[in-house]
C-alpha positions in Angstrom: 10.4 50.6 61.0 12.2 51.3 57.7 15.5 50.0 58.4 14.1 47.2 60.0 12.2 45.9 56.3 15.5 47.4 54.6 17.3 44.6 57.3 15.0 41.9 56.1 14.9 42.5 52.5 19.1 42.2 52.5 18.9 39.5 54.7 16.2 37.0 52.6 18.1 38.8 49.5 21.6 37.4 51.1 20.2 33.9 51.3 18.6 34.0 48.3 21.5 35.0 46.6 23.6 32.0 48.4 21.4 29.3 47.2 21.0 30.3 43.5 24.8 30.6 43.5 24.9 26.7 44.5 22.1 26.1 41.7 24.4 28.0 39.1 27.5 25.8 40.4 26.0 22.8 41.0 23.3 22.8 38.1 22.9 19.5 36.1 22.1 21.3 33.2 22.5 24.0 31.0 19.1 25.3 31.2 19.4 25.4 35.2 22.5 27.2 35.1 21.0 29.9 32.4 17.6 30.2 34.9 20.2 30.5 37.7 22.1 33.5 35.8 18.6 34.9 35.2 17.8 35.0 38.7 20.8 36.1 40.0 20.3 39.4 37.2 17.1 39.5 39.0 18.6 39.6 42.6 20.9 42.2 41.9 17.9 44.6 40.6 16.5 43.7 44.0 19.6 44.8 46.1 20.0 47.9 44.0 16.5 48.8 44.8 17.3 48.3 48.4 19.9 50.1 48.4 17.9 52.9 46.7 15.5 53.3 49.1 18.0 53.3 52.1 20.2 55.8 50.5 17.8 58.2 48.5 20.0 58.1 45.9 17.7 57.2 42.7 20.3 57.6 40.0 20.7 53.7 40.8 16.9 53.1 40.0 18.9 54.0 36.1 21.2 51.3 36.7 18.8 48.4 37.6 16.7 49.0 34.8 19.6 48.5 32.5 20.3 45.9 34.2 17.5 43.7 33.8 17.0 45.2 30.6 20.4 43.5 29.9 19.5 40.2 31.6 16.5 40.1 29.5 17.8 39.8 26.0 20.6 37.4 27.4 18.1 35.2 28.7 16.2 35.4 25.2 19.9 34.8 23.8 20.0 31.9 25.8 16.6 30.2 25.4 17.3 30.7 21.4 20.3 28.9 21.8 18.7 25.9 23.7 16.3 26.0 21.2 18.5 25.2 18.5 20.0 22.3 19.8 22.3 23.7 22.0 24.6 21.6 24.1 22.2 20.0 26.9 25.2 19.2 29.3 26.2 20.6 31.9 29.9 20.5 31.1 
């Protein structure tokens, strides 16, 4: 039953993953393309938990909290930066 939800979770992962890489490319704006980046941080954490549990290896439990540790204060680096008049394009 375990490697069955382990299936599931990489496959809605997988897709997930897909369709936030169209938002980041495809992304009007700047703010879509930073929320993209942010989610995709966050997908990553999700695989490496995955991949923790079907492994039982939990040295990369370490790694994904850097990780979104990480992604955090870039997307507080990025929100500043909107909010001072940061270019609104997406070019």
């Amino acid at each position: 039953m375990l490697e069955f939800s382990i299936f599931i979770a990489y496959t809605v992962l997988g897709v997930s993953l897909v369709l936030i890489f169209f938002r980041l490319v495809l992304g009007p704006s700047l703010p879509d393309r930073v929320v993209a980046l942010e989610m995709l941080a966050t997908l990553t954490v999700g695989f490496i938990a995955v991949y923790t549990l079907s492994s039982g290896v939990t040295a990369f439990l370490d790694v994904a909290m850097v990780l979104a540790l990480t992604a955090f204060l870039a997307a507080v680096g990025f929100a500043r930066l909107i909010a001072k008049g940061g270019s609104q394009d997406g070019d």
